[in-house]
C-alpha positions, 0 to 999 in steps of 0.5 A: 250729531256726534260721530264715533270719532267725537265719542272716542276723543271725549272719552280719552279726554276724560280719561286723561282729567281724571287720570290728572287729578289721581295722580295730583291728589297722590302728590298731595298726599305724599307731600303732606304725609312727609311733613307730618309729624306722629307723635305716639300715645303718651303712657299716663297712667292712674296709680292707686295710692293710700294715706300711707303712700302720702310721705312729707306730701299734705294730705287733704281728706276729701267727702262727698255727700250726692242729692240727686243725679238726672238726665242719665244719657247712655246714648251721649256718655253724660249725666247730671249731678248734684251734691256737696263736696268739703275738703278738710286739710292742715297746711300751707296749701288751700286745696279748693283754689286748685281743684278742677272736677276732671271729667265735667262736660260744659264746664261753663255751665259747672256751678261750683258754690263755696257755702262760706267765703273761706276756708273756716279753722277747726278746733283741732287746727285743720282748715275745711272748706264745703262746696255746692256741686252742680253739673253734667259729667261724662262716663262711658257706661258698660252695656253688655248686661244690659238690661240687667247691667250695673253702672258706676257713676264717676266724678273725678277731682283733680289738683291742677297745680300742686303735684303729687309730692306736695298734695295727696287726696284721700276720701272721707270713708266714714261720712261720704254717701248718698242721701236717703231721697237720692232716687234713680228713675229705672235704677236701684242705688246701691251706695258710693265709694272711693279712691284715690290716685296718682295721676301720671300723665306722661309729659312734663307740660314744658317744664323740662327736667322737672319730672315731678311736674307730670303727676298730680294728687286725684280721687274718685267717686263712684255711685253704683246702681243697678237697672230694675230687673221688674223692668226687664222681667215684665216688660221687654222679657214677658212679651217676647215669652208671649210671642215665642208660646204663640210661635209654638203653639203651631205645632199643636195644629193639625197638620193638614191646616197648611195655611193658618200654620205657617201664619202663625210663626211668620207672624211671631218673627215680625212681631219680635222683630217689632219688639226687639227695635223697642227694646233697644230704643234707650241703647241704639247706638251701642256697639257691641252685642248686649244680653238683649240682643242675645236672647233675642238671637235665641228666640229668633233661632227657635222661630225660624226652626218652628218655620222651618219644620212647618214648611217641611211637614206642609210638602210630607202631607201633600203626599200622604193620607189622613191616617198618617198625619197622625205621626206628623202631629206626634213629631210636631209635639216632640219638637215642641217639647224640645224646641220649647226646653231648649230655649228656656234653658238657653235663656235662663243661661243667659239673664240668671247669672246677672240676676 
């Protein structure tokens, strides 16, 4: 049996552990956070730059020509891709033994293929080497837009020992593309482009003094496409139309039919509810508020009104007779008319600017 003393005594006794225990994770934490050292942000930067801002440096003219790009993944920040990549140069310094692709993911899975041995001597004296690229590279992809969004997939090259004083990148504008079967499932490719850069990292890496040592010659590519709007149109805007026209067709019903009105905008609220979680399947883990999720604000605002009115009209005709639920049935039709131009303007507010 436990008397009140006992009670008393072990809730004091826990009391105390835990008391303990606070007050040596506190010490811990204290402790620990005296011996830490934070260092803060160091200020790289990337630098754009021409073949003027070359100077005595060597200037390696860079192409890149895409064959295909998969397994684009926005949830993971990743997509696959292959292609060739040449660099033609006129100097001491062989670029492709340096070269380092910045934003690769999984580099032990990079194939990077030279097509010859080495580097093969122009008539004109340059040197120019060709590689094979294959391999999943990491971008973080802007989705505010979407579904209507527009991405730019990047591939960044980087020298990884000549710094920016002796070696500069420039990209080869005249042959650099995309090949005419480079297809995009959901996308339109709309082209590439490039620039170069000086990339200053803001730390020496150990070689004290050497303040060149931190800045290193980089180009970019970039493949720009744009998301099918067939897609958006038809299947994600089109349905939820559908929903909103059944929501509103409520109005429309005579008012003493409490029931079947009230059903018919409950029901148009769960089935966007439905809707929107498929819509928002591909960029479930975004962040931030997209245009989907927006014109889905939009429809459930013009849903919970119609609800709001029917439940509003149901107790005004309990209390009135028949002759006069004729001008709840005119107000009905005015707030549809109302409700129903609202909404479309709200949403063409929203999807025409990114048309």
């Amino acid at each position: 049996m436990f008397t009140k003393q006992r009670i008393i005594a072990s809730f004091m006794l826990f009391a105390a552990l835990f008391a303990g225990m606070q007050t040596m994770a506190s010490a811990a934490g204290e402790s620990n956070s005296s011996e830490a050292i934070n260092f803060a942000p160091l200020e790289g930067e990337l630098t754009p730059v021409s073949v003027t801002d070359a100077g005595d440096a060597q200037v390696v003219t860079v192409g890149m020509y895409g064959t295909n790009v998969y397994e684009l993944s926005v949830e993971n920040s990743t997509f696959y891709f292959s292609g060739y990549l040449w660099m033609r140069w006129n100097g001491d310094i062989t670029p492709t033994d340096s070269l380092e692709f910045v934003n690769a993911v999984e580099t032990w899975g990079l194939m990077i293929t030279p097509l010859t041995e080495e580097p093969e001597q122009l008539p004109n004296g340059d040197f120019v080497q060709t590689l094979s690229v294959q391999g999943r590279f990491y971008q973080t992809f802007p989705l505010q837009d979407y579904p209507l969004d527009s991405q730019s997939l990047s591939i960044m090259i980087e020298d990884t020992t000549n710094t920016s004083d002796k070696i500069v990148f420039v990209a080869d504008d005249e042959f650099s593309g995309v090949s005419n079967e480079f297809k995009m499932q959901g996308y339109e490719v709309k082209g590439m482009s490039a620039q170069s850069y000086v990339h200053t990292y803001g730390t020496d890496f150990g070689y004290t003094g050497t303040v060149d040592q931190q800045s290193y010659s980089a180009l970019e590519f970039q493949v720009h496409i744009e998301r099918n709007s067939n897609l958006f149109i038809w299947k994600l805007l089109l349905p939820l139309v559908l929903v909103l026209i059944t929501n509103w067709m409520s109005l429309l019903l005579n008012p003493r039919l409490v029931e079947v009105r009230t059903a018919m905008p409950a029901t148009a609220l769960l089935t966007t509810v439905f809707l929107q979680q498929s819509a928002m399947e591909s960029v479930s883990q975004a962040s931030v508020l997209v245009l989907m999720d927006q014109v889905y604000l939009a429809a459930y605002a013009a849903i919970v009104l119609t609800l709001a009115q029917i439940i509003w009209d149901n107790h005004r005709v309990k209390a009135i007779e028949d002759a006069e639920t004729a001008g709840i049935a005119r107000h009905d039709r005015l707030s549809l008319i109302i409700q129903s131009a609202v909404t479309v303007a709200v949403l063409l507010a929203l999807i025409l600017p990114r048309l």
